[in-house]
ZAMARGU-4260 file (C-alpha; in steps of 0.2 Angstrom, whole numbers, plus 5000, padded with zeros to 4 digits):
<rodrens>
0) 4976/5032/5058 | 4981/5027/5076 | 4965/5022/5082 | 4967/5009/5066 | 4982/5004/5071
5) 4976/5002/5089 | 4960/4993/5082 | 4971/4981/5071 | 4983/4977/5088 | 4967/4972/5098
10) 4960/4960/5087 | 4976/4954/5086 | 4979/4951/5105 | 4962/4945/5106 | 4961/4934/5093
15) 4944/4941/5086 | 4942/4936/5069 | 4931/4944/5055 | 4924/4933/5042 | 4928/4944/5027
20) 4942/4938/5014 | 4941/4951/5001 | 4949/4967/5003 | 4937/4982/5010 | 4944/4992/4995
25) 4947/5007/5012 | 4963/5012/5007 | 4969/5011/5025 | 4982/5001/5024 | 4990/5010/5007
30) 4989/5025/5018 | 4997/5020/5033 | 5011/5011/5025 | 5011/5021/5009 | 5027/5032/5015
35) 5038/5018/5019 | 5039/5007/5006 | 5053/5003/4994 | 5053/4998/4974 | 5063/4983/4969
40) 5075/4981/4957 | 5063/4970/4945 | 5048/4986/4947 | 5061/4999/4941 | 5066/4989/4927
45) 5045/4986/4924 | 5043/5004/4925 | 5057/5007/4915 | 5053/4995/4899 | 5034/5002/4899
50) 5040/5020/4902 | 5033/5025/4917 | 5042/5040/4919 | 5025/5044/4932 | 5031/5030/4942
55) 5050/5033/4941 | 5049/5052/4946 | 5041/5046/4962 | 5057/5034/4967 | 5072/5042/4975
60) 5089/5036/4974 | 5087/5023/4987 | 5073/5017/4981 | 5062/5023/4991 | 5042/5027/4986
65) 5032/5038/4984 | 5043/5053/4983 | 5033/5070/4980 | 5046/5076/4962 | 5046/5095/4967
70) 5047/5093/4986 | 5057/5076/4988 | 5048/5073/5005 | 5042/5056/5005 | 5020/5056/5006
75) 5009/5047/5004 | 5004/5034/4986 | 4997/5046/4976 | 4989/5036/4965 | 4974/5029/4975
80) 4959/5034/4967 | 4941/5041/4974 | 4928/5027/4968 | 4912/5030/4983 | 4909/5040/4999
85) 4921/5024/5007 | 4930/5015/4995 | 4947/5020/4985 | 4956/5008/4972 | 4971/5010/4966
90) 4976/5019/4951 | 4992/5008/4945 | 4986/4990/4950 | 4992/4981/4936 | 5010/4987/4938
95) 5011/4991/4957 | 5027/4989/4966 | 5030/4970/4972 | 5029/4977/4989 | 5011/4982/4986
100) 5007/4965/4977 | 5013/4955/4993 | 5003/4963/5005 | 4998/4958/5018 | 5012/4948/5021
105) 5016/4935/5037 | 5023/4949/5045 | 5006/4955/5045 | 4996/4939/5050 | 4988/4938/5031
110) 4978/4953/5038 | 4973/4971/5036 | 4973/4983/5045 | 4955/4979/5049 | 4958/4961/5054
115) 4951/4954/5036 | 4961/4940/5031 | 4965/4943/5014 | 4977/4928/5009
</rodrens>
C-alpha cells in the first residue's frame, strides 16, 4: 500500500496524467482509506429505514466505519467483493456511506490513488 501511496504522490508532483476516467475497479483506494472513514448522520438514518442491521453493527458510537462487531478494532471494508484475478466491486454500492459516494474528492485532485481521474 505504500509504494501506491508513494506512486499516487509522484504523479502528483510531476503532473503525469493517465488518460483513463473510469474507475480501475482495484479496490486500492477502499483499502487504503477503508479504516478511516466515518458514516453520516443521513447513512445511519439510511441504514436504519432499510434495516441494515449488517451495516449498523459495523458503525461504532462515534460514527466511525467499518468496526469488526466481535473485536471493535476498526479494519478494513468488509464488503468488497472478489469479481477477477485484479478487480473487486463493492458489495453495498447502492447504499454506501456518502463518504464512499464522494470520492475522490478535491482533497484528492479528482484522482485515485492511481492517478485516474474519476470526476
Amino acid at each position: 500500500m505504500i509504494e501506491v501511496l508513494k506512486q499516487w504522490l509522484q504523479s502528483a508532483v510531476t503532473g503525469r496524467k493517465k488518460q483513463e476516467t473510469r474507475c480501475l475497479c482495484c479496490g486500492d483506494c477502499c483499502r487504503a482509506f477503508g479504516g478511516h472513514l466515518n458514516a453520516s448522520r443521513t447513512d445511519l438514518e439510511r441504514w436504519r429505514s432499510q434495516g441494515r442491521t449488517d451495516l449498523l453493527d459495523r458503525v461504532n458510537r462515534l460514527g466511525w466505519i467499518w468496526v469488526d462487531p466481535e473485536t471493535k478494532q476498526l479494519q478494513d471494508c468488509p464488503f468488497l467483493e472478489r469479481t477477477g484475478p485484479k478487480t473487486v466491486c463493492c458489495g453495498i454500492y447502492e447504499t454506501r456511506p456518502a463518504i464512499c459516494r464522494d470520492y475522490p474528492t478535491l482533497a484528492h485532485g479528482r484522482r485515485c490513488l492511481h492517478g485516474v481521474f474519476l470526476k
